[in-house]
Steps between C-alpha positions, in 0.01 A plus 500: 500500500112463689506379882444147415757475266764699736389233798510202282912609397539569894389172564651313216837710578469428931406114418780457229757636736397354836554149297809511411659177658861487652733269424623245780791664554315833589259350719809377736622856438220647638502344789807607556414862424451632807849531572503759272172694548616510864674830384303533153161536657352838282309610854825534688519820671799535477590318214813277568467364087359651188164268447537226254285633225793783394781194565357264252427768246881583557658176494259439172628821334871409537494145410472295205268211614358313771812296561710799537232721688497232752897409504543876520256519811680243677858653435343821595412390865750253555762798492377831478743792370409834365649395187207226422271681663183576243270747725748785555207702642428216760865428607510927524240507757482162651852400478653152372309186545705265752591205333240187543664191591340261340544191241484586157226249440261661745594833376457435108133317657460872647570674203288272264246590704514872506552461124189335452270694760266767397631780785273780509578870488663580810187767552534495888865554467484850259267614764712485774771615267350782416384602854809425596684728203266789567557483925894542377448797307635279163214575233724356250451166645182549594370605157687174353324277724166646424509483152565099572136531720315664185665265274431165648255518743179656415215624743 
């Protein structure tokens, strides 16, 4: 692939993605999302959340559709247990979610909306992970979280 072919996908790849419209639903939801980024924001240092970007891919991986994603999301944070808990590394290091009580309409607007949003990589996040990990003396972790830096976020 030549340079003007590789900028013309870039572009064609940026443009189709930043055009993707949300539903009605989601737009309510995100205005509703900063309750939730309030301990979800990737630059918290600490973290009090894991970022949104690993919880969507999550929920996504251990559901069977949108409908259930979203029903499961809103069960989730309604009553948070261990038991239906998805991000066993999260709860491990950041503890259990308290429970957010809300309606379930504004929560299933929330969750349509994190469903339908393009999160980036949590980039800033690994990076205080990892210079976090490495301060601790726990290379495991901080080996884990930069191989998440090479893979999804570039120089």
């Amino acid at each position: 692939m030549n340079r003007s072919q590789f900028l013309l996908f870039l572009i064609s790849t940026l443009f189709s993605a930043s055009c993707i419209a949300l539903s009605p639903e989601a737009i309510e939801g995100k205005s509703l999302y900063p309750t939730c980024h309030v301990c979800h924001d990737q630059a918290m240092d600490p973290p009090l959340g894991p970022p949104m970007w690993g919880i969507k891919r999550r929920y996504k991986n251990n559901t069977t559709d949108n409908e259930d994603f979203v029903k499961s999301m809103t069960n989730f944070v309604k009553k948070p247990t261990l038991e239906t808990a998805i991000h066993d590394e999260g709860v491990e290091q950041l503890g259990l979610m308290p429970p957010l009580p809300l309606p379930d309409e504004l929560l299933n607007k929330i969750h349509t909306y994190i469903l339908e949003e393009q999160f980036p990589p949590p980039c800033t996040h690994w990076a205080i992970a990892v210079k976090r990990a490495t301060e601790k003396g726990d290379l495991e972790h901080a080996k884990k979280e930069q191989s998440m830096l090479d893979q999804f976020c570039k120089k």
